[in-house]
C-alpha positions in Angstrom: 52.9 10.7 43.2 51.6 13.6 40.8 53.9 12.5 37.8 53.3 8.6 38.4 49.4 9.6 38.8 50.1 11.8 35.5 51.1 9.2 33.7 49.0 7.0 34.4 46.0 9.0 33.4 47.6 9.7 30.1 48.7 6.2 29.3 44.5 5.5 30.3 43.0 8.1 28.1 45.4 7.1 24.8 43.9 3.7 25.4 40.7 4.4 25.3 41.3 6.9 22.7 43.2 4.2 20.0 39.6 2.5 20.1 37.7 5.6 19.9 39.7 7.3 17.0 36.5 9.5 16.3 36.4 10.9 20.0 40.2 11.7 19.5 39.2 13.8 16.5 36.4 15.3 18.4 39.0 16.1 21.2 41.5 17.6 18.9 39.8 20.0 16.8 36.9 20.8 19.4 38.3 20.2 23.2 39.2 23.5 24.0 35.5 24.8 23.2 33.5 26.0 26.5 30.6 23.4 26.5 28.6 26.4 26.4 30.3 27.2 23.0 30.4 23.6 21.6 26.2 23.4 22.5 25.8 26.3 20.5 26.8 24.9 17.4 24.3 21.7 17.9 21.7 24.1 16.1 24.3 24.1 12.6 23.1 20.8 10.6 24.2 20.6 7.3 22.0 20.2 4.7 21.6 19.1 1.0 18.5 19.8 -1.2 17.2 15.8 -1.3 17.5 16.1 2.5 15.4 18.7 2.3 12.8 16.5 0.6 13.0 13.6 2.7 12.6 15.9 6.0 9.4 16.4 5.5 8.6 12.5 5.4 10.6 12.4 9.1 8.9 15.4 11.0 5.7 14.5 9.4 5.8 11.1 11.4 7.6 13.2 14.5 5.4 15.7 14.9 1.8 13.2 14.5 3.5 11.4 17.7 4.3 14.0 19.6 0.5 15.3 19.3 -0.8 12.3 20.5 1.7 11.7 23.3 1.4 15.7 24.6 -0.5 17.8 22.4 -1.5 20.0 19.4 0.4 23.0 20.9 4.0 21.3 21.5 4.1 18.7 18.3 3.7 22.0 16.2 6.4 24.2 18.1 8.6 21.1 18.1 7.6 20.9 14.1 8.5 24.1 13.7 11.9 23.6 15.4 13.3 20.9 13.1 12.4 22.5 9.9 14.6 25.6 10.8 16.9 22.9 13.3 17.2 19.3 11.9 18.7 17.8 14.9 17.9 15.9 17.8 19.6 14.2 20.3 19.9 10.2 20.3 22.0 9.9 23.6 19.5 8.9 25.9 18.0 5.4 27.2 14.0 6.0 27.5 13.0 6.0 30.9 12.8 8.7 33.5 15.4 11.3 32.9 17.1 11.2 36.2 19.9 9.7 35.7 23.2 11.9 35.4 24.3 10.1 32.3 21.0 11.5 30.6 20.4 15.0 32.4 23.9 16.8 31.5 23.3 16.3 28.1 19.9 17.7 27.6 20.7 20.6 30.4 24.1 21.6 28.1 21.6 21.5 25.0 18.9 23.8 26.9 22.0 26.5 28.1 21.9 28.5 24.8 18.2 28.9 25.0 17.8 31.1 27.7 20.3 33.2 25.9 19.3 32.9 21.9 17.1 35.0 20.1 15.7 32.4 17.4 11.9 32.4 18.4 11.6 28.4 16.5 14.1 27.4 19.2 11.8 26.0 22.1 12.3 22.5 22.4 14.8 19.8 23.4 14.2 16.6 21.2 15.2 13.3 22.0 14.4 10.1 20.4 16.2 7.9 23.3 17.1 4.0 22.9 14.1 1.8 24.4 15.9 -1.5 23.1 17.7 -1.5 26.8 16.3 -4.1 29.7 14.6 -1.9 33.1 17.9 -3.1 34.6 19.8 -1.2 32.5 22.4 0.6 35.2 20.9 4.1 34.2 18.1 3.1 36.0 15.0 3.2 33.6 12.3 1.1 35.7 12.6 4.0 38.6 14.0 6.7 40.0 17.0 7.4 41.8 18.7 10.3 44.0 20.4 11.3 47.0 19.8 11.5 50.5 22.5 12.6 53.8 21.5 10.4 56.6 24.1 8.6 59.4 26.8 10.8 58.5 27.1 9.5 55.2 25.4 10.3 51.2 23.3 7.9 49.9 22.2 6.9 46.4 18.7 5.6 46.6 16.9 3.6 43.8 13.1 3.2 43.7 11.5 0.9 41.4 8.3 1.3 39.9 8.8 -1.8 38.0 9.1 -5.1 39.3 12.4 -7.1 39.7 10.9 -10.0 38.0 11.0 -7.8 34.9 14.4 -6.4 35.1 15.3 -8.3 31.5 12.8 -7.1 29.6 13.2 -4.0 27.3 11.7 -0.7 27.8 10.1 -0.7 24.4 6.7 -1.8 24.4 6.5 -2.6 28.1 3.3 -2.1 29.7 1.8 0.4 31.8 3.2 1.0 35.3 0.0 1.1 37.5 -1.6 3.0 40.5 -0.7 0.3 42.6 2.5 -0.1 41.7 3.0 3.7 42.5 1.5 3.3 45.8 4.5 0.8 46.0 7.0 3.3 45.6 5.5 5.6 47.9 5.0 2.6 50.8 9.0 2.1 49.9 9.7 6.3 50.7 7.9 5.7 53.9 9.8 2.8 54.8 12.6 5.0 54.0 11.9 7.8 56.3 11.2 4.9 59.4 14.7 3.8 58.8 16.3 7.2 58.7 17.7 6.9 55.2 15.6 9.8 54.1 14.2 12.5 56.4 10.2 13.2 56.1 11.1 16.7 54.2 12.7 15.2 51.5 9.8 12.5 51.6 6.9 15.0 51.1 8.5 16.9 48.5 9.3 13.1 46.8 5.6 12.0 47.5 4.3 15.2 45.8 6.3 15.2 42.8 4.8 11.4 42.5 0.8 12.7 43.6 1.6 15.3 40.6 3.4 13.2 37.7 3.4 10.0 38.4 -0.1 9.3 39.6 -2.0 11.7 36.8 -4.8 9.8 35.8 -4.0 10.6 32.1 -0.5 9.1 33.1 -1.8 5.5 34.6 -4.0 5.3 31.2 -1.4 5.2 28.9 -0.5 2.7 26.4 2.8 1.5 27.8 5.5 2.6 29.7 7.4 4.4 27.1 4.4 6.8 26.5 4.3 7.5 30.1 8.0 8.1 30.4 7.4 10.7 27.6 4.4 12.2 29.6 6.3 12.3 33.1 9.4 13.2 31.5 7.7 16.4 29.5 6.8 17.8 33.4 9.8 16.3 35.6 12.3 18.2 33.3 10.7 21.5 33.8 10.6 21.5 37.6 15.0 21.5 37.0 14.9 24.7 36.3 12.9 25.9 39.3 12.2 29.6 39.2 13.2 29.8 35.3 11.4 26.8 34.5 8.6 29.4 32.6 11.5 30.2 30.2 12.6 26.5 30.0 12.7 24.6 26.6 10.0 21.4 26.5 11.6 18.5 27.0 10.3 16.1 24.0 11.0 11.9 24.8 9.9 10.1 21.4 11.5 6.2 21.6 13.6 6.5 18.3 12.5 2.8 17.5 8.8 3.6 17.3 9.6 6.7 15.6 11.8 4.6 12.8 8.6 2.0 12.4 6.8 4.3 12.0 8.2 5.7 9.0 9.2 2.5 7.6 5.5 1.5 7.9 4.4 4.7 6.0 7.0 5.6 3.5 9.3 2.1 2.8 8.0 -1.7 3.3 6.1 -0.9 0.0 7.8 1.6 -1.8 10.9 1.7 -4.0 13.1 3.5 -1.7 16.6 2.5 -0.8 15.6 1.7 2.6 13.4 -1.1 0.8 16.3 -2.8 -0.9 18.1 -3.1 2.5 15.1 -5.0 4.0 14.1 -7.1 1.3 16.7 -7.1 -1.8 18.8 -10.3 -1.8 21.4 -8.8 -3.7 22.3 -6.1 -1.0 22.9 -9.1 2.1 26.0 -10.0 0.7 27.2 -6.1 0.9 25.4 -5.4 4.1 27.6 -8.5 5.4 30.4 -7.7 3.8 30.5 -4.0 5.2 28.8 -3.6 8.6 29.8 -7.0 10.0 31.2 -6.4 13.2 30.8 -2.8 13.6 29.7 -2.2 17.0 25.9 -1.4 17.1 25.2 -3.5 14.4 25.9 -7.4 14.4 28.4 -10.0 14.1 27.1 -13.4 13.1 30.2 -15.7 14.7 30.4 -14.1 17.9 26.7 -13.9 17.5 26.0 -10.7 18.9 23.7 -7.4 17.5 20.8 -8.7 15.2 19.9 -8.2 11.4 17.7 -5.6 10.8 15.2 -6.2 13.8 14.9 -7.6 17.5 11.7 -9.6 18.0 9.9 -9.8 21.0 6.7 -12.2 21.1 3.9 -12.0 22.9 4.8 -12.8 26.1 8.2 -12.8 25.8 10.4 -11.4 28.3 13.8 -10.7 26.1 14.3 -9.6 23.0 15.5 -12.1 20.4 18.0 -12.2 17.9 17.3 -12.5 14.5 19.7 -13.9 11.6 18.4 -14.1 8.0 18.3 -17.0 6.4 17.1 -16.9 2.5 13.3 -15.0 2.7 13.0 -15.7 6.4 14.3 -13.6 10.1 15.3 -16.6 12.2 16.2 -16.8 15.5 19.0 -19.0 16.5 17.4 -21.6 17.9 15.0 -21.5 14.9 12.0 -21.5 17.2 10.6 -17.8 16.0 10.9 -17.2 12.3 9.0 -14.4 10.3 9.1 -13.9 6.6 11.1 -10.8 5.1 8.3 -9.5 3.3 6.4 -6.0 3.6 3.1 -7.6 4.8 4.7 -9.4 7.4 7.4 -7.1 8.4 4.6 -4.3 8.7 2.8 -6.7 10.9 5.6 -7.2 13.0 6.0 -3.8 13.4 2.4 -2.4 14.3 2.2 -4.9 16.7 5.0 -4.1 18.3 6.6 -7.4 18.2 9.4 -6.4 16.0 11.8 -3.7 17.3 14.5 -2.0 14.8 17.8 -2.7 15.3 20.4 0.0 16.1 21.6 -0.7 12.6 18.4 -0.2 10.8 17.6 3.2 12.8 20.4 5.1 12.1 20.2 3.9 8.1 16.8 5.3 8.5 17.3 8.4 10.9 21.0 9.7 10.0 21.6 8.2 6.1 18.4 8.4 4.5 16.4 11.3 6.2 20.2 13.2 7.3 18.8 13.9 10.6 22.0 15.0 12.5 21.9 12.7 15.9 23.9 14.0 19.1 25.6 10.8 20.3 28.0 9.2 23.5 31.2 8.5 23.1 30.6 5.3 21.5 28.0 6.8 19.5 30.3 9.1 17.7 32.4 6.3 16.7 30.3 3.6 15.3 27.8 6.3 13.7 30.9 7.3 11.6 31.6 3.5 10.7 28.4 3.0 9.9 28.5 5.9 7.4 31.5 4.6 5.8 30.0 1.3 5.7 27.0 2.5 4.0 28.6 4.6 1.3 30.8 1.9 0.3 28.2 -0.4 0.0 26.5 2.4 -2.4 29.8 3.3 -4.3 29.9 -0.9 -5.0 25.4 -0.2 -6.1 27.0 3.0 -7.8 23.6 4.7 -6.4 25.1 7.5 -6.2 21.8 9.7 -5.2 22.5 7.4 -2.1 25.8 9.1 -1.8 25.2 12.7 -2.3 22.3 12.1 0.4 24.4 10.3 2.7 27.5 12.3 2.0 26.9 14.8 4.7 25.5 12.8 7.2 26.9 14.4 10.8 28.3 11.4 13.1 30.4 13.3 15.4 28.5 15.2 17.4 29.1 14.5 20.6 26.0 15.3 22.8 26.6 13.5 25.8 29.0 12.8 28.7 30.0 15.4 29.7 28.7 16.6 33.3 28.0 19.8 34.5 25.4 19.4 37.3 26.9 18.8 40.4 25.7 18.4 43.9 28.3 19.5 47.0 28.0 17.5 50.2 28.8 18.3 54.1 32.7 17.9 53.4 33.1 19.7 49.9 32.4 16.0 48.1 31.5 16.6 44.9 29.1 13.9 42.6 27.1 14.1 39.6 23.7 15.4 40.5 20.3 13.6 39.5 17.5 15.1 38.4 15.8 14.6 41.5 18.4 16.3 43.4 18.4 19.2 41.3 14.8 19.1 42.4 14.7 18.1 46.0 17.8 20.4 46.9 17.6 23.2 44.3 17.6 26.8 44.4 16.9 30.1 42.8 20.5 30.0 41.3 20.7 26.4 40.4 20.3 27.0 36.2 22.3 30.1 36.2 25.6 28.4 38.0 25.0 26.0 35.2 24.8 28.2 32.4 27.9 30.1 33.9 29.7 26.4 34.7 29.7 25.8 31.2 31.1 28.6 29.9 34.3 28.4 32.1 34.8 24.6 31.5 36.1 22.9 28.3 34.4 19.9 26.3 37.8 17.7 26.7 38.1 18.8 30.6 34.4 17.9 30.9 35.2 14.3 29.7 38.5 13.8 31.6 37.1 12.4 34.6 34.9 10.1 32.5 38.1 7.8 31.2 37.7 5.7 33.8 34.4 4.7 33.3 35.3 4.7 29.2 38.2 2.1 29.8 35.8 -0.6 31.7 33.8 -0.4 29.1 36.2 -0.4 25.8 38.2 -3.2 27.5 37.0 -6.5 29.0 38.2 -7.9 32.4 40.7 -9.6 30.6 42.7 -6.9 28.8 42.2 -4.3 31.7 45.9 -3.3 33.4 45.4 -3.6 37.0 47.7 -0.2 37.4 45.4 1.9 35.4 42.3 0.8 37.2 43.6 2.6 40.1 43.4 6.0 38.6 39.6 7.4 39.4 37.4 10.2 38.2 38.2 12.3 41.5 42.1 12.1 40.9 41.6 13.1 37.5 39.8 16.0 38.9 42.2 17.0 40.7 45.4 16.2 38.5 44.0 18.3 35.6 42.8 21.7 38.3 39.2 20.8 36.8 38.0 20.7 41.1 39.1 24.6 40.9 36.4 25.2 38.3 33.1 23.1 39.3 30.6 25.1 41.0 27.9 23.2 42.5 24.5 23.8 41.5 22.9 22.6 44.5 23.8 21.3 48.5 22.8 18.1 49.7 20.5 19.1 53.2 22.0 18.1 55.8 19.2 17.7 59.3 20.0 18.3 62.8 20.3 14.8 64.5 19.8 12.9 61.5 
């Protein structure tokens, strides 16, 4: 059973792998790193002089957000941190960071803190993706966790955004309101009559929500993405429970506000190579020619991705694509159309009504500013395509200023996907905690058996158990072998000794007749 099971896992992960040549690399040359070790080294960014330069231009625009989203105080420590650190991590979806796809990342990134002596290290930055719908499976228009009820663990999902919204994007959405968290609360209590949840976990849920959730200056925010960076900045700290005083801030910036930002300020009207991308007819036939069908980016026969921006009109509930045609942005049916020049694009984009491709961003983030960007396993991947794709299209320009710039771009730094917080049920189960577990069933020793977790556990046994998951989403339904389907995360586990090394950081409760 072992050697069938064996090979069957290996025959899984080299699929996955001949898609995701970049995550083999990683693998290779960095696998056998503790992930305590491999975090470590997110602080090294490699920097050239016109990077250096250009910086400035990005934390400028960073740091004026984060001051009005949280403050004076934390936009200048988080300042301070990126001109010493350039990095940040680009993993995330915006929303609540609850989910385990999104906490293990930023948790591994705050592990070397606690132990570092570099006084400009106190924050962990992300500019998460907001382009994803509230149904995105990570959960973004709620919050989700665990209760032990009927002899069994449940995953619950609370909404605080209506179902009849579930298509629409986080970016730009509006405000969740004080009646819609009254919602969530009615659905605890509904929870507790039913005995899916028992009234302690309840109270401790309903005062997290009194405290974050409902704080005035919360419910008065612009939209939801500010909130989510407002909640976010005082969920994350209550993780850490006892140590939370020593705990990095958590900083939640949506990376496509962040990018318009500094396309609004520093690019629709100047010469900049940036500039020539939006609005130079000569580059489309290179920008065709080289990041065509590059995942992330757009492919105009199979018509998915968008050039250069997503639009989302007033009142709109999805996001549209956009294909150019001569001077114009033109959707497919041809019923939305805006012109490709800086008056309107700037409009567009102050009014929130355009949204920045993935494309655009990491031209603007990673190739022009060098801003090294922790990424998922498809991250890594089609950050490094991109790259190539945008030096050649330079080499072809010969703007080679472009190149030297670009040149030592980081794509393959792998900041997510990798799990280290895990909750133990009543018969040694063993799942991926949530934030709000780590809260709800945490203890005094909850961060350090994580710190000391991931320094006994390697980066490529830390994303074993994850191929799985990987294959269903590198291969469609069609190409899938029914054989390898049958090997899960838990058999991996086991087959590769990795159960012998997870320490749970916290216990599900279990209640007397309940």
């Amino acid at each position: 059973m072992n050697s069938q099971l064996q090979e069957n896992f290996e025959k899984l992960k080299g699929k996955v792998l001949e898609k995701k040549q970049v995550l083999a690399e990683i693998l290779r040359k960095r696998g056998k790193k503790s992930l305590y070790e491999y975090a470590k080294e997110y602080i090294s960014v490699n920097l050239n002089n016109p990077i250096k330069k250009r910086r400035e231009e990005f934390i400028g625009a960073f740091k004026n957000e984060v001051e009005l989203r949280l403050g004076k105080e934390v936009a200048e420590k988080a300042a301070l941190q990126l001109e010493h650190h350039y990095y940040v991590s680009t993993v995330d979806h915006h929303g609540p960071v609850c989910h385990p796809f999104f906490i293990n990342g930023n948790l591994l990134s705050a592990a070397p803190f606690f132990e570092h002596s570099d006084p400009s290290l106190t924050s962990v930055i992300v500019l998460p993706c907001a382009n994803v719908s509230l149904n995105n499976s990570s959960f973004p228009r709620g919050l989700l966790f665990h209760s032990y009820a009927k002899g069994k663990i449940t995953e619950h999902r609370i909404p605080f955004l209506p179902a009849k919204d579930r298509l629409s994007p986080v970016y730009n959405y509006r405000s969740y309101t004080k009646e819609e968290i009254e919602r969530f609360k009615k659905a605890v209590d509904e929870k507790v009559r039913s005995q899916e949840i028992h009234p302690e976990e309840a109270e401790k849920l309903n005062q997290l929500i009194d405290e974050i959730y409902m704080d005035p200056e919360v419910l008065s925010a612009e939209n939801y993405s500010v909130q989510n960076t407002k909640t976010n900045f005082k969920l994350w700290k209550k993780f850490f429970g006892p140590h939370q005083d020593k705990a990095p801030d958590l900083i939640y910036i949506e990376q496509e506000w962040i990018v318009a930002r500094l396309l609004i300020d520093f690019h629709l009207h100047k010469d900049t190579i940036v500039n020539h991308f939006l609005f130079d007819d000569n580059y489309s036939p290179l920008i065709n020619k080289y990041f065509e069908g590059i995942q992330g980016a757009f492919e105009r026969q199979e018509k998915y991705g968008t050039y250069m921006f997503w639009a989302m009109p007033p009142n709109a509930k999805y996001r549209i694509q956009l294909w150019k045609q001569d001077k114009y942005l033109v959707s497919e049916d041809g019923t939305y159309k805006i012109e490709l020049t800086p008056d309107a694009i700037r409009k567009g984009l102050e009014s929130k009504e355009l949204i920045p491709g993935m494309m655009l961003t990491y031209i603007v983030l990673s190739f022009y500013y060098g801003l090294k960007c922790l990424g998922g396993f498809s991250q890594v991947n089609y950050l490094t395509y991109m790259k190539d794709a945008y030096l050649r299209l330079q080499v072809d320009y010969q703007n080679y200023r472009s190149i030297e710039v670009c040149a030592r771009a980081q794509t393959k730094e792998l900041g997510g996907d990798m799990v280290i917080a895990f909750m133990e049920g009543p018969n040694n189960e063993m799942i991926p905690a949530t934030g709000l577990d780590l809260i709800l069933y945490g203890h005094k020793d909850t961060w350090p058996l994580l710190i000391e977790e991931s320094k006994e556990i390697g980066v490529e046994e830390a994303i074993n158990p994850l191929f799985p998951e990987f294959y269903t989403i590198v291969y469609p339904d069609t190409q899938r072998d029914p054989e390898l389907l049958t090997v899960t995360a838990a058999d991996i586990t086991k087959l590769t000794n990795l159960d012998k090394k997870i320490k749970a950081c916290v216990k599900i409760k279990v209640h007397d007749n309940f």
